[in-house]
N, C-alpha and C positions, 0 to 999 in steps of 0.2 A: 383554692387548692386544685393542681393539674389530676384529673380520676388518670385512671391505669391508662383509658383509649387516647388521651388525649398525650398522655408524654410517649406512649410507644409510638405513637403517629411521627411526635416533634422529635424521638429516635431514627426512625426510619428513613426523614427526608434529611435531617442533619447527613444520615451514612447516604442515601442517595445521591447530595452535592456535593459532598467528599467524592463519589464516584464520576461525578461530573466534572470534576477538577480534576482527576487524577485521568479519564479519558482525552478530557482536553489538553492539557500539558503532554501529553503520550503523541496525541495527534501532532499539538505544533512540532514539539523533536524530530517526529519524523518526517515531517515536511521541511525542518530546517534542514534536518542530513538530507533528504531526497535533494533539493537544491541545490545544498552546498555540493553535493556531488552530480549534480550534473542530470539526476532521473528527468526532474521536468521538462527539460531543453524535449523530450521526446516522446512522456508520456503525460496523461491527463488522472483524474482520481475517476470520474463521470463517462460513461459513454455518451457516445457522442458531442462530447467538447472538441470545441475546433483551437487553433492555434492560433496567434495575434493575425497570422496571416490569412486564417480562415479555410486553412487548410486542415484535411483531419489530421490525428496527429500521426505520430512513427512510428510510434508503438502502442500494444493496446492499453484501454484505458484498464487501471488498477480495479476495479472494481467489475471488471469482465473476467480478468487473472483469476479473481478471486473466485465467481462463479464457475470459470472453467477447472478449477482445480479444488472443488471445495471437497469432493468426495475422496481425494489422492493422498493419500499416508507420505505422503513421498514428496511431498507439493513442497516443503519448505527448502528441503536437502535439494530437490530439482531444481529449484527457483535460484538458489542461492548460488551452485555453479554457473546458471545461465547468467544470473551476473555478474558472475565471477570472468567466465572465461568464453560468453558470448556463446550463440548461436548457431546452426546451421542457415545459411539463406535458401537453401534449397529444400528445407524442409517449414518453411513460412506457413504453421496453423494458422495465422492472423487474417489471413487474407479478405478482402472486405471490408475489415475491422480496421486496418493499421495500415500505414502507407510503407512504413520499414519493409525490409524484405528479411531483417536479422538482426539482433541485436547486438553490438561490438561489446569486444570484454572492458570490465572495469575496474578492475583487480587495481590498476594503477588511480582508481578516483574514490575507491569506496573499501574498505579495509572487509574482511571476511565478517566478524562479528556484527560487525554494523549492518551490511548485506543482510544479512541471517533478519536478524531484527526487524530490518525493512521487509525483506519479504512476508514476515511473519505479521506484521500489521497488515500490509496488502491483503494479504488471506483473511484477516479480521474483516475488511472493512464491507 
């Protein structure tokens, strides 16, 4: 017979692989929509990942996004325009970091909600 410590344990990790499946599935989706629309052609997840061609990439890595904007109420609604309807190139925070100078809109590759949703992992990650 399982005492109390031993089935709360076989509880706890049963609901922690369930959350390991449900983060994982979250992940892949959004890397299939990031692709299918077009994100990775320009960005990376990692800073400092180079590009097949070994170049840095064109835009910053997602996981810099995420640190620059983690304190910003605003980050997800900001983000979500920027991928909606692009960038100023004149006003390039990246610099250093990205080889882009702006990033084009993509209203026509990536629908609003899905956007929304991507950015919202971005910030997650």
């Amino acid at each position: 017979m399982k005492t109390r410590t031993q089935a709360l344990a076989a509880a706890i990790a049963l609901l922690a692989s369930g959350a390991a499946l449900a983060d994982k599935a979250k992940d892949d989706a959004m890397l299939a929509l990031a692709t299918k629309s077009g994100c990775m052609t320009c960005h990376h997840i990692e800073p400092g990942a180079k590009g097949p061609d070994g170049l840095a990439p064109i835009g910053p890595a997602w996981k810099d996004v995420g640190a620059k904007y983690k304190s910003d109420r605003q980050a997800a609604d900001t983000l979500t325009q920027i991928v909606l309807k692009g960038s100023n190139p004149y006003d390039s925070h990246w610099k250093g970091k990205a080889s882009g100078l702006a990033m084009p809109p993509n209203a026509v590759a990536i629908k609003e909600t899905d956007a929304r949703d991507l950015v919202k992992w971005i910030l997650a990650l």
